[in-house]
C-alpha positions in Angstrom: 0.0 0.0 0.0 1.1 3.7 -1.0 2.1 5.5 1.9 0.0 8.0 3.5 1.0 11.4 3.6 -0.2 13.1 7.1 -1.7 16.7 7.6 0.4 18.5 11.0 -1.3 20.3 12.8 -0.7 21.5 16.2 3.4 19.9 16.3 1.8 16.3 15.1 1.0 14.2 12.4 -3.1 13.7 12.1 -3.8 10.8 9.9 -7.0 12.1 8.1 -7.9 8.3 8.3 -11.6 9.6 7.5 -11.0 11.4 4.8 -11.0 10.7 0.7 -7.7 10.4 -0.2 -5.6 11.2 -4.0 -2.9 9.9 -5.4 0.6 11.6 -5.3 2.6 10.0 -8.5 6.4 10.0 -9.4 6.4 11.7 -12.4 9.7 10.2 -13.4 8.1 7.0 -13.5 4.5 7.3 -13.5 3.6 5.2 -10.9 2.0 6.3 -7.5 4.5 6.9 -4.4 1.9 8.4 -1.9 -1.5 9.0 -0.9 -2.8 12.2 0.6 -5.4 12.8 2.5 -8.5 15.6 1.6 -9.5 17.7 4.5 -13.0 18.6 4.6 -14.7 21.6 6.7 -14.3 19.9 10.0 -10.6 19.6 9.6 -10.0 22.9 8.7 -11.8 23.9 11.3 -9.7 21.9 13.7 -6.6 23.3 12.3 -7.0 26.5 12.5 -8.2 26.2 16.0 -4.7 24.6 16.5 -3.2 27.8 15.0 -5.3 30.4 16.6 -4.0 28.9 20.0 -0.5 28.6 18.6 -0.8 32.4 17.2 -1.1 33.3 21.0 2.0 31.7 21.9 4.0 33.2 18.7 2.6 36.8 19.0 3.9 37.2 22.7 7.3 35.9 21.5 9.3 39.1 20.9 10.3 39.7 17.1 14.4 39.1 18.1 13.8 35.9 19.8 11.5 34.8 16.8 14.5 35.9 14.3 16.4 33.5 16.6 14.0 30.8 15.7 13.8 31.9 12.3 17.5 31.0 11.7 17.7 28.1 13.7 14.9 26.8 11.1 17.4 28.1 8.6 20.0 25.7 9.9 17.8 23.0 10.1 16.5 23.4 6.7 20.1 23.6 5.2 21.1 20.4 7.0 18.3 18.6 5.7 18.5 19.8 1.7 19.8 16.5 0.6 16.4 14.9 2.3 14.2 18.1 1.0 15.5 17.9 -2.5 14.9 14.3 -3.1 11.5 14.6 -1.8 10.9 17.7 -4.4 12.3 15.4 -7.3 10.0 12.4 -6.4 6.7 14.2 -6.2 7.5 17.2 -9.1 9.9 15.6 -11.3 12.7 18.4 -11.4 16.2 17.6 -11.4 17.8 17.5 -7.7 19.9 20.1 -8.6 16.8 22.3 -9.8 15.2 21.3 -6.1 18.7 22.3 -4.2 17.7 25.6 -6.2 13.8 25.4 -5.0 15.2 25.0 -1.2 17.4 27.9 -1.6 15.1 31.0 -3.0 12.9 29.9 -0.4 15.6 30.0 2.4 17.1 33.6 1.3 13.6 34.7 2.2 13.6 33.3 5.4 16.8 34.9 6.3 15.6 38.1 5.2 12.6 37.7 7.5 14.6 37.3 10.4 15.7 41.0 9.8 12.0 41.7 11.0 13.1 43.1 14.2 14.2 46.5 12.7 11.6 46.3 9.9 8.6 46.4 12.1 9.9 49.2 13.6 7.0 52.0 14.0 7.7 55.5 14.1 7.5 58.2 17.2 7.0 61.9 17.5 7.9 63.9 20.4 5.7 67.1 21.2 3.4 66.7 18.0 1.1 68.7 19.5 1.8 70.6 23.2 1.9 68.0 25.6 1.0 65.1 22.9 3.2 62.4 21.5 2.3 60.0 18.9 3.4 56.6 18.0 2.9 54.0 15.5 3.4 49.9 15.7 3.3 47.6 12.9 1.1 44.1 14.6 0.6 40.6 13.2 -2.8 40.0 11.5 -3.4 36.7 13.3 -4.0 33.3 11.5 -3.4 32.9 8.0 -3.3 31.0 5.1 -1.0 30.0 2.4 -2.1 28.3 -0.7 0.7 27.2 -2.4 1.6 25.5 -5.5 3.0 22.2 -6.7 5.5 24.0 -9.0 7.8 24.9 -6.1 7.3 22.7 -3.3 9.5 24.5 -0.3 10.0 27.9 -1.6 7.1 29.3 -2.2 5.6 27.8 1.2 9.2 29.4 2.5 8.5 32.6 1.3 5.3 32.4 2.3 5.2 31.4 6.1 8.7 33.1 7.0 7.6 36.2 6.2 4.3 36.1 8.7 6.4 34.1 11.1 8.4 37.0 11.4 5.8 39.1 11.4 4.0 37.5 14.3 1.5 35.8 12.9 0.0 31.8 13.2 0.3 30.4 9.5 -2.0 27.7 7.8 -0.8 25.7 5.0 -2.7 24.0 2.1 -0.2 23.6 -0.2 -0.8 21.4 -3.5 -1.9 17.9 -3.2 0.4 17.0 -5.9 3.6 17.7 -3.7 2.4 17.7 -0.2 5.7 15.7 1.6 8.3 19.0 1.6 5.9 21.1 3.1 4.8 18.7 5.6 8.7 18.0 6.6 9.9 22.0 6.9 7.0 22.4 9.1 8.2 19.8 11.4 12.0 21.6 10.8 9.8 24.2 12.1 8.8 22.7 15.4 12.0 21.5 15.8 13.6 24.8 15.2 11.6 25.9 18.1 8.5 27.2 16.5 5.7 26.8 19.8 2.9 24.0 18.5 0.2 25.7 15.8 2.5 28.3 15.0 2.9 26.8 11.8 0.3 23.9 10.5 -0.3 21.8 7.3 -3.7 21.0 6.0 -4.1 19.0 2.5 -6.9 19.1 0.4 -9.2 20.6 -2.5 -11.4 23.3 -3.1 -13.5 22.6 -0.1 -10.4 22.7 2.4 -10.0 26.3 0.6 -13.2 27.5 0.8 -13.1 26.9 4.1 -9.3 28.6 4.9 -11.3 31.4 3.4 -14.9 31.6 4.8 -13.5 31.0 8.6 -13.4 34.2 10.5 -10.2 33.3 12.0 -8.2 33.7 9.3 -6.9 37.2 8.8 -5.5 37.1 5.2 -4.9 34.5 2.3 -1.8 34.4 0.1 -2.7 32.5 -3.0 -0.1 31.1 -5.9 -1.7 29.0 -9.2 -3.6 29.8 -12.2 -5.1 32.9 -13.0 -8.5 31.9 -12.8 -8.5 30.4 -9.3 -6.7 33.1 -8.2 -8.9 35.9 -9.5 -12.0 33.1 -7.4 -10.0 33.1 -4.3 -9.1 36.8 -4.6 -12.3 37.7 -5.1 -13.9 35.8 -2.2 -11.7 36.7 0.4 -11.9 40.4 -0.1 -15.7 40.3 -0.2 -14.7 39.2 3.2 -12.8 42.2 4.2 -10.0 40.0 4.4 -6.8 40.4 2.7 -6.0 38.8 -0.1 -2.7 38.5 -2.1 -3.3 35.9 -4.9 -0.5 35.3 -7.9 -2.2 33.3 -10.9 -0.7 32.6 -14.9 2.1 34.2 -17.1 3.7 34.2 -20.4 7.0 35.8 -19.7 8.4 37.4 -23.4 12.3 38.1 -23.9 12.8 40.2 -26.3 16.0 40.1 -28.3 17.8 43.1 -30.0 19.9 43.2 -33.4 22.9 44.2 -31.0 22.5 41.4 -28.3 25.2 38.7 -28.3 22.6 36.1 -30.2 25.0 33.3 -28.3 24.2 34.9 -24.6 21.0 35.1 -25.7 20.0 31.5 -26.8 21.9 29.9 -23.8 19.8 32.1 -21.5 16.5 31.1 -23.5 17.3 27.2 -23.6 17.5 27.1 -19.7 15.1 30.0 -19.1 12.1 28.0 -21.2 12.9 24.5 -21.1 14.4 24.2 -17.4 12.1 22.4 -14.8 10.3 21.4 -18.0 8.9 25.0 -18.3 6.9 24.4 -14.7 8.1 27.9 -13.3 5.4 30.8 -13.6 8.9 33.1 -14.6 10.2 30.7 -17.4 10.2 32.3 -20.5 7.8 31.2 -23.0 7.8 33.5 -25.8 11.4 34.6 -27.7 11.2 37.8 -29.1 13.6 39.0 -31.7 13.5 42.2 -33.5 14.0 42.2 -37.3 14.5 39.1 -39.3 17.7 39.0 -39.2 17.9 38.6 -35.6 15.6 36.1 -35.7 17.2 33.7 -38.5 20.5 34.0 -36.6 18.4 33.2 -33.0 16.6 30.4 -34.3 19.2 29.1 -35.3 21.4 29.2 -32.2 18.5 27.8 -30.5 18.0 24.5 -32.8 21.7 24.0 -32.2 21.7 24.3 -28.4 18.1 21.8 -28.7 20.1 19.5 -30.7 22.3 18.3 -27.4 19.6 18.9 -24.8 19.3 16.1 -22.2 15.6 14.6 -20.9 15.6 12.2 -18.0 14.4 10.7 -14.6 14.7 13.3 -11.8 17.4 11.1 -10.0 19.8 11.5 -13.7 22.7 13.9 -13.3 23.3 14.0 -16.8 19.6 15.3 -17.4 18.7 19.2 -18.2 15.2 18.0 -17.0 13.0 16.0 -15.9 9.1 14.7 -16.7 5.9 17.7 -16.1 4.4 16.4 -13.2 0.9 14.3 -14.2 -0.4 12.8 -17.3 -2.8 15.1 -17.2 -0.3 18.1 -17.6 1.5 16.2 -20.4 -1.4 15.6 -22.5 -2.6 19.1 -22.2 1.1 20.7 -23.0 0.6 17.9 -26.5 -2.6 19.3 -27.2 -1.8 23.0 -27.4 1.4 21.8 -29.3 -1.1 20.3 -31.5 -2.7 23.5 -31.6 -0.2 25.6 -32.6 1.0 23.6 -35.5 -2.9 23.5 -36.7 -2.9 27.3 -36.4 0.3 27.4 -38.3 2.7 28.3 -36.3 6.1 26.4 -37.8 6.8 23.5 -35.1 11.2 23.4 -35.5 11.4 21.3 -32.6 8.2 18.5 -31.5 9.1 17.1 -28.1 5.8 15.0 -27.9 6.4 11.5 -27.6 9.1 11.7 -25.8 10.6 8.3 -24.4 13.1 7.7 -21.4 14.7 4.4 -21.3 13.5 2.5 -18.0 11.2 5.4 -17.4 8.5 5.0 -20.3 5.3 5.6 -18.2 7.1 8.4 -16.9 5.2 12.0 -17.8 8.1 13.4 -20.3 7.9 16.1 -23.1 10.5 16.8 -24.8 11.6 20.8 -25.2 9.5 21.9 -28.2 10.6 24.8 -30.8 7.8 26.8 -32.9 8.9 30.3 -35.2 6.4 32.5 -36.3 3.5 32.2 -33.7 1.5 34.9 -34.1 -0.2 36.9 -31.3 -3.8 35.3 -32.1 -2.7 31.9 -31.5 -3.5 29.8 -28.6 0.4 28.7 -27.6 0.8 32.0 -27.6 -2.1 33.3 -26.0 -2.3 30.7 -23.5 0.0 29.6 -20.8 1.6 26.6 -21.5 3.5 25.5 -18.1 5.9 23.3 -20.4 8.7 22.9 -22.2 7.7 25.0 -25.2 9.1 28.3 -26.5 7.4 30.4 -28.9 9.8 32.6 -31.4 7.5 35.8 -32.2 8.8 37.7 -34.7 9.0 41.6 -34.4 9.6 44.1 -37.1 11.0 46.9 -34.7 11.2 48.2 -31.4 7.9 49.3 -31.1 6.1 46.2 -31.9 8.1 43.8 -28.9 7.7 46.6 -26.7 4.0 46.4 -27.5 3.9 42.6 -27.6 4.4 42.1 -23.4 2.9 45.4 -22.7 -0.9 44.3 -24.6 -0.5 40.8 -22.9 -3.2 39.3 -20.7 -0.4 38.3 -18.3 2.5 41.0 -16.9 4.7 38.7 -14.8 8.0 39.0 -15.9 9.4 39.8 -19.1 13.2 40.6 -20.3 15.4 42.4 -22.7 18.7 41.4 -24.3 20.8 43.9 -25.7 24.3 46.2 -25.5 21.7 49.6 -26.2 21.6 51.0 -22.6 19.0 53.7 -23.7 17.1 51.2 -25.3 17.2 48.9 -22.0 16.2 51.9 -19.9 13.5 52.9 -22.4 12.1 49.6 -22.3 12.1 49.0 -18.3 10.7 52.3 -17.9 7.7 51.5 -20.7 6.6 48.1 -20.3 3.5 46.8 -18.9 4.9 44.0 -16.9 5.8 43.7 -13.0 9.1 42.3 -13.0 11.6 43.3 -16.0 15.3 41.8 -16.6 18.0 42.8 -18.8 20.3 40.6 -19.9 19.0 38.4 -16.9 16.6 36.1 -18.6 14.6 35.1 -15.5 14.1 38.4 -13.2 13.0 36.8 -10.2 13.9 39.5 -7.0 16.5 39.1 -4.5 14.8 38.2 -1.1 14.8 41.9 0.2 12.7 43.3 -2.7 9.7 42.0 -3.9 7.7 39.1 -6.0 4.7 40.2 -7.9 3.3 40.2 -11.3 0.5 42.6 -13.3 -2.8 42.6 -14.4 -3.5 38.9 -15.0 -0.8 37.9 -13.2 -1.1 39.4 -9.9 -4.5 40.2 -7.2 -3.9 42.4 -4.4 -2.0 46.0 -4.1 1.2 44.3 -2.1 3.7 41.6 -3.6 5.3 38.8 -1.8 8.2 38.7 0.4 10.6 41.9 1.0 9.4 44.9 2.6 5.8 44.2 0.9 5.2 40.9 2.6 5.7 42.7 6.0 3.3 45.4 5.5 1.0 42.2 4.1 1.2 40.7 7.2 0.8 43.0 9.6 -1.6 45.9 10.4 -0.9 49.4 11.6 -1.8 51.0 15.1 -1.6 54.7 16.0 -1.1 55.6 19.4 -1.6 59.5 20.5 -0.7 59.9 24.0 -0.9 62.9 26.7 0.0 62.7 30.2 -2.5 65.0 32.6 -0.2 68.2 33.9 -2.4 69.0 36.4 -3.7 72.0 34.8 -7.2 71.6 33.9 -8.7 72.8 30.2 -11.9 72.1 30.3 -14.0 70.7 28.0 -13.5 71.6 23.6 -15.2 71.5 20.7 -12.9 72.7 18.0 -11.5 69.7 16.0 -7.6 68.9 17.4 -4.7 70.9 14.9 -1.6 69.6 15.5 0.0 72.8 16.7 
């Protein structure tokens, strides 16, 4: 029998024996490795009650002992990578070095969290008015929830629950039922890092688990990351709660090549930018952008080379670039819009489907898949994809690929290549998109600035971790204070100045 994955809540392991369960597969191989359980309303119930009591305990820890705690999970974390990363290459299918990547982004966050003692800082005025002195602290919200996805099995849950740790705050995680172990494991890391019990819980399940993160009163604000569609549902439910709500949904992240960019930098960066993790990153580059035909014969070219030699294998395979997508299902739908595309007539260069790995053949492989001339009205290109499948889009000028990721549906991330510093500064400061690299093909933030994407990419007026996450997850309180001088006023009725 496949093993049964447990929810934690309250510094244990709860069975869920009661519950429907779904299979957790190894995508390298196709078979199933675990079981996890789906929490209905009376579980969710019970584990938030775990982490309203634990949030009581946390919030009267001050925020330099939590920093202390913070780090210690650090260390723990660190010392346990080997164990974390195999556990992300089992139930995703990236390579372990791609999962000693995962860990890592999610850890710098964590160590910028425990900076949170000088960061929730409030302010203070002496004498703002005669007599009067005001003061502001930053508190933690309370209980709430992260929703994470399978893409990125510890760092986004990382970046997610050591920011309101920091902050103060009791943290409930649902994160995908297609990776649920890593999760489960840093939040024991947790316990043992010294984290009191409830401080930081994990609850599997479905829509109905979320619905009911959402609808219970206890829960103070909801970080979301998936599609765009759920995340615009869950956005939208949880602020017609007056709760708040930062929810992270689709992209389609363009790089846009200039007729001065070294064509060689370029296509290395695209080949591991779109076909690394096989294309399961919400900032892998999807859509190749050259300007001028020229450009684009020499980049298409470059790219077919670097194709030629690329590697596909099990997760466990050191030799591979990457691994398998991680279900069937994902696999047939990434074939279908490949299908698609060449239907619309987009030219396919490269066709990864029915791709094959020796000893691995149920496993959940596409190969990395090349199309030129995709045009704005077709679905690969309208569509996310979440595999390994780049689009080249050719532009006649400037104008056009600045206007290409600008009139998008999706503004997550998006990139320039080129020598032209005017033209790079010209772009950054004119496109429509959140995040913006040049010559860096994937501009994910450091840890102390912040993660968020536009219109259809992003819900909510604060992005996650940095100095946004902290302002997330806490709340504001003002505090005007005068001391009696023993001089009595008397009563008035003339609206306070404040000199």
């Amino acid at each position: 029998m496949p093993q049964v994955i447990e929810h934690f809540i309250h510094g244990e392991r709860v069975s869920g024996d009661d519950q429907p369960t779904q299979d957790v597969f190894t995508p390298a191989t196709g078979e199933v490795s675990a079981q996890v359980p789906l929490a209905d309303a009376a579980a969710v119930d019970a584990v938030v009650d775990s982490a309203q009591r634990g949030f009581e305990a946390w919030s009267a820890v001050n925020p330099q002992r939590r920093a202390r705690v913070l780090l210690e999970w650090v260390r723990l974390i660190n010392e346990h990578a080997d164990e974390l990363a195999r556990g992300i290459a089992r139930e995703h299918g990236k390579t372990i070095p791609d999962a000693h990547g995962d860990i890592q982004r999610g850890v710098e966050v964590v160590e910028f969290a425990a900076g949170a003692p000088h960061l929730l800082k409030g302010e203070f005025t002496s004498n703002a008015a005669r007599g009067v002195d005001v003061h502001s602290a930053r508190e933690p919200l309370g209980v709430v929830a992260g929703i994470t996805p399978f893409n990125f099995p510890a760092m986004i849950p990382l970046w997610k629950a050591g920011i309101a740790l920091a902050a103060g705050n009791a943290v409930v995680l649902k994160p995908s039922e297609r990776c649920p172990s890593v999760p489960l494991r840093l939040a024991e890391l947790g316990l043992e890092a010294g984290l009191p019990a409830g401080a930081l819980n994990v609850v599997h399940g479905g829509k109905e688990a979320v619905d009911a993160l959402i609808d219970d009163q206890r829960v103070q604000a909801v970080g979301f990351v998936g599609s765009t569609p759920i995340a615009q549902a869950i956005y939208s439910r949880a602020t017609s709660q007056g709760k708040r709500a930062q929810c992270f949904g689709g992209a389609k992240n363009h790089l846009v090549i200039m007729p001065d960019a070294d064509i060689d930098q370029a296509a290395d960066a695209l080949v591991g930018a779109a076909f690394g993790s096989a294309g399961e990153r919400c900032m892998a580059v999807s859509v190749a952008v050259p300007v001028g035909e020229q450009t684009a014969d020499r980049l298409v070219a470059a790219l077919r080379e670097r194709m030629g030699s690329l590697r596909l294998g099990a997760s466990d395979d050191g030799s591979a670039d990457f691994g398998p997508v991680v279900t069937r299902a994902a696999k047939e739908r990434i074939e279908e819009l490949i299908g698609a595309g060449e239907a619309e007539g987009a030219e396919l260069l490269v066709d990864g489907r029915g791709a094959r790995v020796a000893g691995h053949e149920d496993g959940f492989y596409v190969g990395a898949t090349l199309f030129d001339r995709v045009t704005p009205q077709m679905r690969v290109y309208r569509e996310e994809v979440f595999g390994p499948v780049l689009c080249v889009v050719r532009a006649a000028d400037y104008e056009e690929a600045l206007r290409l990721p600008s009139e998008h549906e999706f503004g997550n991330g998006v990139s320039i290549f080129t020598s032209d510093g005017g033209a790079a500064r010209d772009f950054a400061t004119r496109v429509n998109v959140g995040m913006v690299g040049v010559n860096v093909p994937i501009p994910v933030p450091i840890a102390y600035y912040s993660f968020g994407g536009w219109k259809a990419s992003g819900f909510g007026d604060l992005n996650q971790y940095g100095t946004d996450g902290l302002k997330f997850y806490t709340k504001t309180k003002t505090v005007t204070t005068r001391w009696p001088s023993g001089v009595r006023e008397g009563a008035s009725f003339v609206m306070p100045r404040g000199s």
